[in-house]
N, CA and C atoms as an extended XYZ file, in Angstrom:
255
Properties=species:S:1:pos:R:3:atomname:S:1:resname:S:1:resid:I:1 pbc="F F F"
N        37.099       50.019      -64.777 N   UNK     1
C        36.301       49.004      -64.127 CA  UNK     1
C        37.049       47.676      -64.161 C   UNK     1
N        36.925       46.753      -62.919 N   UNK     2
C        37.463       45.312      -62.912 CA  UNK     2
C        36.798       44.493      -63.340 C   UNK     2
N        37.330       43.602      -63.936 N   UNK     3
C        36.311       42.152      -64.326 CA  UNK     3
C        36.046       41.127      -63.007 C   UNK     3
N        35.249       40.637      -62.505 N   UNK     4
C        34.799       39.742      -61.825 CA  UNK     4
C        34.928       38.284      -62.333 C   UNK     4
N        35.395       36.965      -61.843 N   UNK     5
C        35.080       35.906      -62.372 CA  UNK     5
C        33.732       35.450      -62.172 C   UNK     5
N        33.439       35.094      -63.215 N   UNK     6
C        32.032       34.670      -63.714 CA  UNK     6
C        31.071       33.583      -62.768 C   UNK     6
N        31.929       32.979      -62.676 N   UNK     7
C        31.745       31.922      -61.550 CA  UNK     7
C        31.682       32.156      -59.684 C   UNK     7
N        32.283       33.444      -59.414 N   UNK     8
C        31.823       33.769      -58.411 CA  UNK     8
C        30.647       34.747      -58.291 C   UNK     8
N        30.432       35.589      -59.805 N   UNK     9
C        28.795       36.223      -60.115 CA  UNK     9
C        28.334       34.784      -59.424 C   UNK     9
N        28.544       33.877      -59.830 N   UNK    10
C        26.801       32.964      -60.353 CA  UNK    10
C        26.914       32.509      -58.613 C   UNK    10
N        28.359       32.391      -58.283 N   UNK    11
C        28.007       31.705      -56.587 CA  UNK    11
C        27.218       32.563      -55.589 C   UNK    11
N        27.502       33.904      -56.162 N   UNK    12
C        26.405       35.589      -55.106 CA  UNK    12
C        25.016       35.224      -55.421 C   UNK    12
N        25.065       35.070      -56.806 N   UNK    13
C        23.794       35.107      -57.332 CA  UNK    13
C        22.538       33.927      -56.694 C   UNK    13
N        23.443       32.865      -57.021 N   UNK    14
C        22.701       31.694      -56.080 CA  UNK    14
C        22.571       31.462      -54.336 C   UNK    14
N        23.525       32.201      -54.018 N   UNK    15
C        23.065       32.200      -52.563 CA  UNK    15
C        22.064       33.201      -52.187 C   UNK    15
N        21.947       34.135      -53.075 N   UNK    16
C        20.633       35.360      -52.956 CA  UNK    16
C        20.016       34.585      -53.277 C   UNK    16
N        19.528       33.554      -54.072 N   UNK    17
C        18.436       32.547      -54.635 CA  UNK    17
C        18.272       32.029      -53.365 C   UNK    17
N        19.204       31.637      -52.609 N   UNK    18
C        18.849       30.212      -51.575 CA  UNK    18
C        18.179       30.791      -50.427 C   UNK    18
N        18.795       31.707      -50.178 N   UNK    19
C        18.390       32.745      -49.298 CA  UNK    19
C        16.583       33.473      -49.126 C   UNK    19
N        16.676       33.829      -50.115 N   UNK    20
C        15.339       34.217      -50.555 CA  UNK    20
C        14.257       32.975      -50.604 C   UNK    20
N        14.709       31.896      -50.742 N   UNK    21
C        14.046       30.872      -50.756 CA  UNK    21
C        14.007       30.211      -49.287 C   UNK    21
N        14.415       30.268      -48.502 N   UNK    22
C        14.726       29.670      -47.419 CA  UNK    22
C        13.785       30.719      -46.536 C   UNK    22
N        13.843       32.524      -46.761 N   UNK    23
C        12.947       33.189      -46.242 CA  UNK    23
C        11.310       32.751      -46.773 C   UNK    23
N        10.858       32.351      -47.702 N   UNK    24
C         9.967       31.890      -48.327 CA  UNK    24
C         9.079       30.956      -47.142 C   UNK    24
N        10.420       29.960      -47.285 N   UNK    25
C         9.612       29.007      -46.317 CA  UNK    25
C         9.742       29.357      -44.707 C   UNK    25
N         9.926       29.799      -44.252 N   UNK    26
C         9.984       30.286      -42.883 CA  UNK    26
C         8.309       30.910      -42.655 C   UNK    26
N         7.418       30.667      -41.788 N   UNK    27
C         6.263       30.787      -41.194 CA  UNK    27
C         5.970       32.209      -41.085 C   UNK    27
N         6.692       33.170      -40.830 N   UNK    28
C         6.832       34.680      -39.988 CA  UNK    28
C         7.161       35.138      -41.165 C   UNK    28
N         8.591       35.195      -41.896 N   UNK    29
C         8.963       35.919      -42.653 CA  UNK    29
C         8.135       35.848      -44.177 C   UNK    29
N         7.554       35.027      -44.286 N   UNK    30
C         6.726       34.808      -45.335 CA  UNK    30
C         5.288       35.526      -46.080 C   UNK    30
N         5.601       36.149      -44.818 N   UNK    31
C         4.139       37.316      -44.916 CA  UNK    31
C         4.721       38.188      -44.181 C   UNK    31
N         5.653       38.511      -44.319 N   UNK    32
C         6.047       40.108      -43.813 CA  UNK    32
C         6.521       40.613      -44.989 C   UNK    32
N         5.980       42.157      -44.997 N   UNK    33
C         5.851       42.757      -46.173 CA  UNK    33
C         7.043       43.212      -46.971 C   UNK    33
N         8.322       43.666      -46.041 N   UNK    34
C         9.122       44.148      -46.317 CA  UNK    34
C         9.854       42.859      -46.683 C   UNK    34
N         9.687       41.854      -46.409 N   UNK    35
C        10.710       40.744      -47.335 CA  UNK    35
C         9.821       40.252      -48.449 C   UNK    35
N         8.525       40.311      -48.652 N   UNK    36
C         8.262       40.061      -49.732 CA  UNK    36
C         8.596       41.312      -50.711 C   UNK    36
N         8.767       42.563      -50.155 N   UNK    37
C         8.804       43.583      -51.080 CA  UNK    37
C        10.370       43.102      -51.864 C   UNK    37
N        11.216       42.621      -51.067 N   UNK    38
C        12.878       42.080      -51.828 CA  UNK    38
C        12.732       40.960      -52.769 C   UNK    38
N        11.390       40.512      -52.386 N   UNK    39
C        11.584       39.311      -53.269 CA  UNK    39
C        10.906       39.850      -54.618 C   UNK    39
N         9.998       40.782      -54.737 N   UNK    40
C         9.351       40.758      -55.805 CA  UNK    40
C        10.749       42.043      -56.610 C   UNK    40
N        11.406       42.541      -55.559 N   UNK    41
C        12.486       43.661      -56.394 CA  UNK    41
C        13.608       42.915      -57.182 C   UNK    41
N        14.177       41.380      -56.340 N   UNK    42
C        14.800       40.760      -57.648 CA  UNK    42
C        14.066       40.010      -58.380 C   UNK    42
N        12.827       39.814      -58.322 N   UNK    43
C        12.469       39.004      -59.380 CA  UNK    43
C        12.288       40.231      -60.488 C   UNK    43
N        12.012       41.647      -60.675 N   UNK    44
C        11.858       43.078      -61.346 CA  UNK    44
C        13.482       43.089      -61.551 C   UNK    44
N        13.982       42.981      -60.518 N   UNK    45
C        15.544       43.417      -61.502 CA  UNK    45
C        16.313       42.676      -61.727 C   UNK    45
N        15.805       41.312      -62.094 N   UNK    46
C        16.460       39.945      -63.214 CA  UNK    46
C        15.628       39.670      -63.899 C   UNK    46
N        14.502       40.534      -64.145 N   UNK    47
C        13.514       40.686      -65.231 CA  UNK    47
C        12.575       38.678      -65.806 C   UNK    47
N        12.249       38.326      -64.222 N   UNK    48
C        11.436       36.918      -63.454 CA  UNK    48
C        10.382       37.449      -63.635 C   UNK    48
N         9.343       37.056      -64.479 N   UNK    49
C         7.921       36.992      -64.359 CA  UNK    49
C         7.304       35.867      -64.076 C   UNK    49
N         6.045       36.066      -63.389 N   UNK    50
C         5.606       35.302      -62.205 CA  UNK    50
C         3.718       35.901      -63.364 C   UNK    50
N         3.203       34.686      -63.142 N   UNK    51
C         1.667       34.574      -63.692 CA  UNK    51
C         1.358       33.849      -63.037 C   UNK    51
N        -0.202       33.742      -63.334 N   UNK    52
C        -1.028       32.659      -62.374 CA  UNK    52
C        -0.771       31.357      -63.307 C   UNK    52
N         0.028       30.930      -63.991 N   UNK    53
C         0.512       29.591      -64.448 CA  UNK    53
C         1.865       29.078      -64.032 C   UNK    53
N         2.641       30.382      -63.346 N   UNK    54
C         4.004       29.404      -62.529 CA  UNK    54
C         3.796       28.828      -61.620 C   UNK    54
N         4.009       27.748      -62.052 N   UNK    55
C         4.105       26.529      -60.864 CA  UNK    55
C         3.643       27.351      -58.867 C   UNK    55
N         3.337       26.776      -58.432 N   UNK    56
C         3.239       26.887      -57.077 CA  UNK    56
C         2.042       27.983      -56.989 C   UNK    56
N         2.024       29.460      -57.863 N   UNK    57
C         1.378       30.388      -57.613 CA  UNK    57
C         0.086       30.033      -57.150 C   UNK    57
N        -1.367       29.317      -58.094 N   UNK    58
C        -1.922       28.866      -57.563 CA  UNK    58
C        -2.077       28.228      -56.383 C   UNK    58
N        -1.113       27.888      -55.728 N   UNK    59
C        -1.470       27.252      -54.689 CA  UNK    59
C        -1.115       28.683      -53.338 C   UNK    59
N        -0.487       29.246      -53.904 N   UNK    60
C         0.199       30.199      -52.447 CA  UNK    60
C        -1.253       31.077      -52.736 C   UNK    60
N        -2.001       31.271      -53.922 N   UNK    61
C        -3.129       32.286      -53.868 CA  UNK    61
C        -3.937       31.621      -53.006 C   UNK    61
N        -4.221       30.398      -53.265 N   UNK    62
C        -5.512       29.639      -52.470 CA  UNK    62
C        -4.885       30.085      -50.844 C   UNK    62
N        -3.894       29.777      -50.607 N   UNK    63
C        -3.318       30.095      -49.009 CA  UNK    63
C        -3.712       31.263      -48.563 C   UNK    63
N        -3.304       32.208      -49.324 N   UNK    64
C        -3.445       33.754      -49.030 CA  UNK    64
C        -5.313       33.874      -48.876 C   UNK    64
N        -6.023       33.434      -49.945 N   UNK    65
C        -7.432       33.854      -49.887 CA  UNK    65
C        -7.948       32.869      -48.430 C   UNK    65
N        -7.402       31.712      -48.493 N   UNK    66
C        -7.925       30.990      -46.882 CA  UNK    66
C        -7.497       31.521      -45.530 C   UNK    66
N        -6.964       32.098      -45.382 N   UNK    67
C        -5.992       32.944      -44.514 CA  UNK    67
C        -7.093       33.917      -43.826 C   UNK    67
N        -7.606       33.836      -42.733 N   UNK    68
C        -8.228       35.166      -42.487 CA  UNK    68
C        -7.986       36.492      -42.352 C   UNK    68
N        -8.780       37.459      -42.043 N   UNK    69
C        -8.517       38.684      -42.128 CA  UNK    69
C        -8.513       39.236      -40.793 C   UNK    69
N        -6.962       39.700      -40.170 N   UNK    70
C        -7.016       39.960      -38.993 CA  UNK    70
C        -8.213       40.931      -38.664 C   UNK    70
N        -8.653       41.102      -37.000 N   UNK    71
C        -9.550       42.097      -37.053 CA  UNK    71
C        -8.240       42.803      -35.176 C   UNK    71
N        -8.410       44.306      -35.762 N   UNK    72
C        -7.476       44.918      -34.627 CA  UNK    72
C        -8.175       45.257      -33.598 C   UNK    72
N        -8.538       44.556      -32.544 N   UNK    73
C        -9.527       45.166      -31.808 CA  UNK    73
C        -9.354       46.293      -30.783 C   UNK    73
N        -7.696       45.672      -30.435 N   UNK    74
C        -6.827       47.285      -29.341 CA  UNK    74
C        -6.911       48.591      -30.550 C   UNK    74
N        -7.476       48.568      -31.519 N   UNK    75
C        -7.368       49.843      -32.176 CA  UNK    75
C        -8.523       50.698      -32.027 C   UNK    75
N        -9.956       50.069      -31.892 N   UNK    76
C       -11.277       50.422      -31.530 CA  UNK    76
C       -11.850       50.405      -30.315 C   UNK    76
N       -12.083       51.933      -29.784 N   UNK    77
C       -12.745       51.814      -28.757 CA  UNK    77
C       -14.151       52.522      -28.617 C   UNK    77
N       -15.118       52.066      -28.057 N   UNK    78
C       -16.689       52.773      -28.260 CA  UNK    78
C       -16.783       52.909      -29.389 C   UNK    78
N       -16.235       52.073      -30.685 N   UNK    79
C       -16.722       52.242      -31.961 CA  UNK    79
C       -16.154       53.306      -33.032 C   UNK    79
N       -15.235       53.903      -32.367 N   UNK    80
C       -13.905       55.175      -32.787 CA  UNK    80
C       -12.952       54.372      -32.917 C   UNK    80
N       -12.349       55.018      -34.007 N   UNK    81
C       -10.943       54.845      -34.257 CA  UNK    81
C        -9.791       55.200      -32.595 C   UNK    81
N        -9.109       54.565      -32.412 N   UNK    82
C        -8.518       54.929      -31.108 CA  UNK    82
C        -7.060       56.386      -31.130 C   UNK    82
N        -6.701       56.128      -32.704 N   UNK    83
C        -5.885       56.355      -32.547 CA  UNK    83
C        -6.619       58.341      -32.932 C   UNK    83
N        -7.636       58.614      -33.269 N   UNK    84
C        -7.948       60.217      -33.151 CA  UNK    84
C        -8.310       60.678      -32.047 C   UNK    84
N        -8.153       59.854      -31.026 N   UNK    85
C        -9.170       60.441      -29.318 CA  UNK    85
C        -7.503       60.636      -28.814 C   UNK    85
């Protein structure tokens, strides 16, 4: 196995930080599932725990619970599911 300089670990490492953070704030990508699923996989595999006392959490919960609940209406027709007819 090769050794890596240490200092270019930490420069990968932080642009996956910036990155991930920059998807954060973006409107669209912020609630799409499959990029939140990356974000919660490095925060699990750099061993980042997240409680309802880190900073911001509270506030992204209040967002999420104010947020309505889409309703699909092209999915229902005459009161059936559309997609078994």
């Amino acid at each position: 196995m090769f050794e890596i300089d240490e200092k270019l670990l930490n420069a990968i490492a932080q642009e996956e930080v910036n990155s991930l953070l920059e998807g954060l704030k973006d409107p669209e990508l912020r609630h799409d599932p499959r990029f939140l699923d990356k974000v919660r996989k490095f925060l699990k595999d750099n061993n980042l725990l997240v409680s309802p006392d880190t900073a911001g959490v509270k506030d992204l919960r209040k967002e999420v619970i104010n947020e309505p609940i889409p309703v699909f209406n092209d999915l229902v027709k005459d009161g059936t599911d559309a997609s078994y007819n």
